[in-house]
C-alpha positions in Angstrom: 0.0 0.0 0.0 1.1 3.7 -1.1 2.6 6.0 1.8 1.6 8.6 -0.1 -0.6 11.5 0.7 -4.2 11.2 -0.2 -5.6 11.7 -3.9 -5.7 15.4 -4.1 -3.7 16.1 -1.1 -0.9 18.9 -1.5 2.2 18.1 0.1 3.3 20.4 2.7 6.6 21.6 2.9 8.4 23.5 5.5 11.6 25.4 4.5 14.3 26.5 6.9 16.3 29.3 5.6 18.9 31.4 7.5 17.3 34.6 6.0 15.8 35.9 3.2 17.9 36.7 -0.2 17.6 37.8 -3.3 18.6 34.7 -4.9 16.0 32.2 -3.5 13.1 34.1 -2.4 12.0 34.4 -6.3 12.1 30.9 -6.7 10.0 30.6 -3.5 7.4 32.9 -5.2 7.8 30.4 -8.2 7.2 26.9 -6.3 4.0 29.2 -4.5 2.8 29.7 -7.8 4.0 27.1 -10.1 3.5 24.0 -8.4 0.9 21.8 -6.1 3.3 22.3 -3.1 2.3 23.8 -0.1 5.4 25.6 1.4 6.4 27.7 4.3 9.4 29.4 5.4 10.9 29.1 8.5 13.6 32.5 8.5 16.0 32.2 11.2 17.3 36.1 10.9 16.1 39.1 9.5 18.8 40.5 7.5 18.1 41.6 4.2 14.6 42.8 5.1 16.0 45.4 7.9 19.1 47.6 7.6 21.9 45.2 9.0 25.6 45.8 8.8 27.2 43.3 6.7 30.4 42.1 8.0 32.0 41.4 4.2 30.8 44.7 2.7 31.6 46.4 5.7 28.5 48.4 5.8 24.8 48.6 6.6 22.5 47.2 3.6 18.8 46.5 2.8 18.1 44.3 -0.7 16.0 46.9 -3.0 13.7 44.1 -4.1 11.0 42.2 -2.6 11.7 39.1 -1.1 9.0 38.3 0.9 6.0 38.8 -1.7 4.1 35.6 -3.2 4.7 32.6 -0.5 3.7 31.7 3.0 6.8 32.7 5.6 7.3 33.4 9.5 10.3 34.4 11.3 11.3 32.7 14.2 12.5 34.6 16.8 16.5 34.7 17.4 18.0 34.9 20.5 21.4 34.9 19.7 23.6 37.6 21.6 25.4 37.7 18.0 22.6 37.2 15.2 24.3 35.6 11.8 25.6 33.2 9.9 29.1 33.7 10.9 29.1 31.4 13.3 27.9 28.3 15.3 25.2 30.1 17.8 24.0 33.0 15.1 20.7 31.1 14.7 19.5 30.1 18.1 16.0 29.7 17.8 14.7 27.8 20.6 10.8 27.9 19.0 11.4 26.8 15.8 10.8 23.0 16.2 7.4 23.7 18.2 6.7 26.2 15.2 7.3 24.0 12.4 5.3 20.9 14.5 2.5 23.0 14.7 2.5 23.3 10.9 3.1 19.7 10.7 4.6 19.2 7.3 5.1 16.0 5.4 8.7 17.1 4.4 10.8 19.4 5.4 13.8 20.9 3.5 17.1 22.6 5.3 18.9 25.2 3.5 22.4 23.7 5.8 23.1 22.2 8.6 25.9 24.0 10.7 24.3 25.8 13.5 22.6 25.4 16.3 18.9 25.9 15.1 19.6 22.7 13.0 21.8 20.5 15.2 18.4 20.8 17.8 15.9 19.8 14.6 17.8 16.9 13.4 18.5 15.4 16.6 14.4 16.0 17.8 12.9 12.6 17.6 9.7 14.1 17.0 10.6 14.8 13.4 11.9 10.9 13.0 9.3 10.1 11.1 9.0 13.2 8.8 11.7 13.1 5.8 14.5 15.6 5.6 16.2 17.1 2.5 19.5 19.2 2.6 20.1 22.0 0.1 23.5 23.6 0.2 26.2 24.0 -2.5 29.4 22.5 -1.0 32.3 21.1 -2.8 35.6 19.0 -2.5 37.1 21.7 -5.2 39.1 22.8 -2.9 40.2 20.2 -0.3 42.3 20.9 3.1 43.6 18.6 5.2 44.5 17.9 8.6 43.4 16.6 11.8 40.1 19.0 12.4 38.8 18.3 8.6 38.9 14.6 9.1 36.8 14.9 12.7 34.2 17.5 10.5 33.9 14.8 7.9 33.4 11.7 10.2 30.6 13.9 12.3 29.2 15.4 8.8 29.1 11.8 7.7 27.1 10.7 10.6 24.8 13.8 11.0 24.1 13.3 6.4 22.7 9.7 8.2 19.6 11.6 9.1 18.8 12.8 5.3 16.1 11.6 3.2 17.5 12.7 0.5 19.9 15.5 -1.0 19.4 18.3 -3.7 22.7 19.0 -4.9 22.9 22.3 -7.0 25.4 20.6 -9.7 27.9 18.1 -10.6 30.7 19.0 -7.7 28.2 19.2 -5.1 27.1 16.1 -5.7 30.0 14.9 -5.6 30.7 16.2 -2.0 27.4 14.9 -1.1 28.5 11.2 -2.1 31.6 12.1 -0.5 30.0 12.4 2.7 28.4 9.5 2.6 25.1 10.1 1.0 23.9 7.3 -1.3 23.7 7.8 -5.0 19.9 7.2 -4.6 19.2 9.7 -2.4 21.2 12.5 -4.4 18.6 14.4 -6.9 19.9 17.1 -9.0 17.9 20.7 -8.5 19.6 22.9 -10.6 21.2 26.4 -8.8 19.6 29.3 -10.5 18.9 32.6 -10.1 16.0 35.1 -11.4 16.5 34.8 -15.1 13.7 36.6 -16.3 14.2 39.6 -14.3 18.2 39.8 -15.7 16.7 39.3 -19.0 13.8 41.6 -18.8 14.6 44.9 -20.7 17.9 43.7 -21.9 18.5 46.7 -24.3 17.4 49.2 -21.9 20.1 47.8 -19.7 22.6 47.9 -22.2 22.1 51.7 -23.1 22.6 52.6 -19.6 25.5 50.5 -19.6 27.4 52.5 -22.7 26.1 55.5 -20.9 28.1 54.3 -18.0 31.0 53.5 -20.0 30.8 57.3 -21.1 31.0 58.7 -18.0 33.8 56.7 -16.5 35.7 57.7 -19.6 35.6 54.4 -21.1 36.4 53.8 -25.0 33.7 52.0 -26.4 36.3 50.1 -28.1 37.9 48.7 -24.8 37.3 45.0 -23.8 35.9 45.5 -20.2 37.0 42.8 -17.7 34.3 43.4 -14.6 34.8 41.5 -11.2 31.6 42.2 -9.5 31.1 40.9 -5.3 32.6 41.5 -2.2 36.6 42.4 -1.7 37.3 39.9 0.6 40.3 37.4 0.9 38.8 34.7 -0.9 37.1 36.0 -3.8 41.1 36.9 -4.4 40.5 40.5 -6.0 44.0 41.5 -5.5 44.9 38.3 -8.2 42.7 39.8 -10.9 44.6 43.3 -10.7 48.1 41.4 -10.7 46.8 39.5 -13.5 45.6 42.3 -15.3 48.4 44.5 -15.1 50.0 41.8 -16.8 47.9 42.0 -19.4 48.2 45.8 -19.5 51.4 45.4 -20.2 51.6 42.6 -22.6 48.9 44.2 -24.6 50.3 48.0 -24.4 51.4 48.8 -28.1 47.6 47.7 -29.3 46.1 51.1 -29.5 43.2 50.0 -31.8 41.7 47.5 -28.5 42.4 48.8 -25.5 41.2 47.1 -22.4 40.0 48.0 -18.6 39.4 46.5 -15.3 36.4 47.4 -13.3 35.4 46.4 -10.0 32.0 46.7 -8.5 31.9 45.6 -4.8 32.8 46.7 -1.2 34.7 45.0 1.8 37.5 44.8 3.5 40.1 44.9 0.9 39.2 48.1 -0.8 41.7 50.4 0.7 44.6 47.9 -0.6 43.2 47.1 -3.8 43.2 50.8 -4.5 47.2 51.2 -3.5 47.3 48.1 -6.2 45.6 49.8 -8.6 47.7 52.8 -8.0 48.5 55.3 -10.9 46.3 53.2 -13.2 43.2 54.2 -11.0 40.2 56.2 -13.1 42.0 55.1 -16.4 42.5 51.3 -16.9 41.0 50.3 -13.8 37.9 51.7 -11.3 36.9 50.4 -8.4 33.1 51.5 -8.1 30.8 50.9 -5.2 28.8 48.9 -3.9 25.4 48.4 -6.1 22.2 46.9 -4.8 19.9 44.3 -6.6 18.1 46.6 -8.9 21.4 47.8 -10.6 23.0 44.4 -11.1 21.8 44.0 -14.8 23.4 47.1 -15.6 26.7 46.3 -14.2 27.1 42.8 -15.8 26.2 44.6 -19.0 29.0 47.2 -18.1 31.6 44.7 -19.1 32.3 42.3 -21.8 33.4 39.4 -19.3 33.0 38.3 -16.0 36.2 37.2 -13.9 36.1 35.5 -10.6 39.5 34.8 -9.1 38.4 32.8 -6.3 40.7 30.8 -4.1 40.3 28.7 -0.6 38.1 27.7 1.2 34.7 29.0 1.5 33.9 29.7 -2.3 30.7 27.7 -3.2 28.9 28.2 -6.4 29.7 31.6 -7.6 25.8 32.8 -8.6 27.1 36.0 -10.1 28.1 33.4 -13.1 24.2 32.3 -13.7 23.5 36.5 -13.5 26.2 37.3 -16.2 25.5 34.3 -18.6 21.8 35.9 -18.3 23.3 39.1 -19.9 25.0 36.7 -22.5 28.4 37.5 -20.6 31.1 34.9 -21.0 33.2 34.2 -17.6 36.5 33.3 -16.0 36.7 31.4 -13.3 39.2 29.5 -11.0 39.2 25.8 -10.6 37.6 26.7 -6.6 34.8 28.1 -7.7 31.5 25.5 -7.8 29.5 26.2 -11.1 33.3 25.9 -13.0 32.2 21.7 -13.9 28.7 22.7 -15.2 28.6 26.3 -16.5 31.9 27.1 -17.7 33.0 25.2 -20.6 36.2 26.3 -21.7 36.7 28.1 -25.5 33.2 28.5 -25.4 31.1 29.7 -22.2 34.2 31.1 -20.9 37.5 29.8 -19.2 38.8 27.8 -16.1 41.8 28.7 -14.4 44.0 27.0 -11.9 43.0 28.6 -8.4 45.7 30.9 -7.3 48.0 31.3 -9.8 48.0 34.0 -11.2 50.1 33.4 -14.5 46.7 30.9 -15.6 44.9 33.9 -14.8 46.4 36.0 -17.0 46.6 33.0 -19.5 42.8 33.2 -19.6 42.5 36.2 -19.9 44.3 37.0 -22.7 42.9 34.6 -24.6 39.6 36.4 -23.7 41.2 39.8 -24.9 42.5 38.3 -28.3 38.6 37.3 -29.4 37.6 41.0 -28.7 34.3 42.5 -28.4 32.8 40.3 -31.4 34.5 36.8 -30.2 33.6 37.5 -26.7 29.6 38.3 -27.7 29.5 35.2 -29.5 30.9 32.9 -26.5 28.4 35.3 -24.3 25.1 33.8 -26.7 26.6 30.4 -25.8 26.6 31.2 -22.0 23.2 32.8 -22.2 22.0 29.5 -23.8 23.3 27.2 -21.3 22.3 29.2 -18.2 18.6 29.2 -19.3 18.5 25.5 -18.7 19.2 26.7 -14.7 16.1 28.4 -14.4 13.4 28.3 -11.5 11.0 26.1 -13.5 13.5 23.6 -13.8 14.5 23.4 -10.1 11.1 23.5 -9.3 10.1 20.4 -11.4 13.3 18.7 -9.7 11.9 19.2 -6.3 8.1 18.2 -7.1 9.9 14.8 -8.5 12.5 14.1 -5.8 9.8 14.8 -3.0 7.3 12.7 -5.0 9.8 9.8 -5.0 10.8 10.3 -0.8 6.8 10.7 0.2 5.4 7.7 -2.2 
């Protein structure tokens, strides 16, 4: 006899989400819409929503889009002394297992696993008999070693024990999942994805305020525009792109007919030294522009001709800015750390890979980015805009609807 829910039944699924962002609340809105899935959110922080200091920008921000229109959510109070996701006791939230018992779900899904809000759900045996799916977007691309990583992996092994099943975001996270132990059965691919249609929505409206952009920064319309777009932090290894570049600079000096330019678009911790980098090529070859908030991301993708990031060490998952370039038919560079590298970036045609750190492959990559020019790089952009479109929200969404079909049958 069937386990299933009964004919005409909607499944209902509980979602617990650090906090709300720009990248997944959309695709909330879609499920909501799209699907015969009842869902609710269970926040665990309010940043994003309020005006919060962000530790890696380095300042207070608010996302300037809605992210809490379209589905079912709560938040569950915090009562950590230290609210965040920067470490273990960030998200304390001693109500949220009465709170998501009282909405009694037939599934629930975890966005993680590393603090203490979910070490105290998974180990509550009143949610034994209710299955469990993990969503994160870990990888073995970068591996360390040691004493400390080997106890992590035996106790992340045991704690995966607990999962019904696993929706791994592409081809290296699923191989971390198996990695840890989860069983090729129970691994279901749910493509990573952002909001496609609203980085494709008024494309050459974007692009005019891009040129116009370009004009005012004093940039040649002629120049091949590398743009590094996120936070200036150690790992996203900013400091390698403008050693890399300079490089290039150099290599490419005597061609007066293509020049080319750096742009960065970001805030953090590393601004003050990427500008001494940058030095006496500042406002001329290279700018280092602000920080720009969700409405004004289409325009900056469009601002360049390619999208590079340099990322190296631990801590780099995915990389979603890739999946919002490609949507602006933007090829990309990327190091061999970064998560989406296996599935997105196919080299001498979406864009290149490079080996993590070194910044001689950088520069490798992207002069053979700066020798297709403008014309050569649109065309490998078309490609990249093809490919993304297959990580949409509808897809992920069909994904899930089948993977919870096959745990709840």
């Amino acid at each position: 006899m069937s386990k299933g829910p009964a004919a005409g039944k909607r499944n209902r699924l509980a979602i617990v989400l650090s906090h709300p962002t720009q990248y997944f609340s959309p695709w909330f809105r879609h499920i909501a819409a799209n699907s015969d899935l009842h869902i609710r959110l269970f926040y665990l922080w309010d940043f994003g929503i309020e005006n919060r200091h962000d530790r890696n920008f380095g300042h207070a921000l608010k996302w300037d889009i809605p992210l809490l229109d379209g589905y079912e959510y709560e938040f569950v109070p915090n009562k950590s002394r230290d609210p965040g996701t920067h470490h273990f006791i960030g998200l304390d939230n001693p109500e949220l297992n009465e709170r998501i018992a009282d909405w009694a779900p037939d599934a629930m899904l975890l966005f993680g696993y590393t603090y203490l809000s979910h070490l105290r759900l998974l180990l509550s045996p009143r949610f034994f008999g209710i299955p469990l799916l993990l969503r994160g977007d870990s990888h073995d691309l970068y591996r360390p070693c040691g004493f400390k990583v080997s106890v992590k992996n035996v106790l992340r092994r045991w704690l995966f024990k607990r999962f019904s099943g696993a929706l791994a975001v592409g081809s290296a996270n699923a191989d971390y999942f198996r990695h840890c132990g989860i069983k090729e059965s129970k691994i279901h691919f749910v493509p990573h994805c952002v909001d496609n249609a609203r980085f494709q929505t008024g494309v050459a409206q974007v692009e005019r305020e891009a040129n116009e952009w370009r004009e005012e920064l004093g940039i040649s319309r002629d120049a091949v525009v590398f743009l590094f777009a996120g936070k200036f932090e150690t790992k996203k290894r900013p400091q390698d792109l403008i050693a890399a570049f300079l490089k290039l600079l150099a290599a490419s000096h005597a061609d007066q007919s293509q020049p080319c330019v750096l742009v960065l678009v970001g805030a953090g911790e590393l601004e003050h030294s990427l500008k001494d980098l940058a030095a006496e090529h500042l406002g001329k070859t290279i700018f280092i522009l602000g920080f720009q908030n969700q409405t004004q991301m289409p325009k900056v993708y469009a601002l360049g001709n390619l999208l590079v990031l340099p990322s190296f060490g631990e801590g780099e998952t995915w990389g979603l800015a890739v999946n919002e370039a490609m949507n602006l038919a933007r090829p990309v560079i990327v190091s061999s750390h970064v998560g989406c590298g296996p599935d997105l970036v196919k080299n001498n045609d979406t864009g290149w890979v490079f080996e993590a750190g070194n910044v001689d492959s950088l520069y490798q990559a992207m002069a053979a980015a700066f020798a297709l020019g403008r014309q050569g790089l649109a065309v490998k952009g078309k490609a990249a805009k093809t490919l993304v479109e297959h990580y949409s929200y509808g897809a992920s969404t069909t994904a899930l609807v089948k993977s919870l079909e096959g745990i709840l049958r």
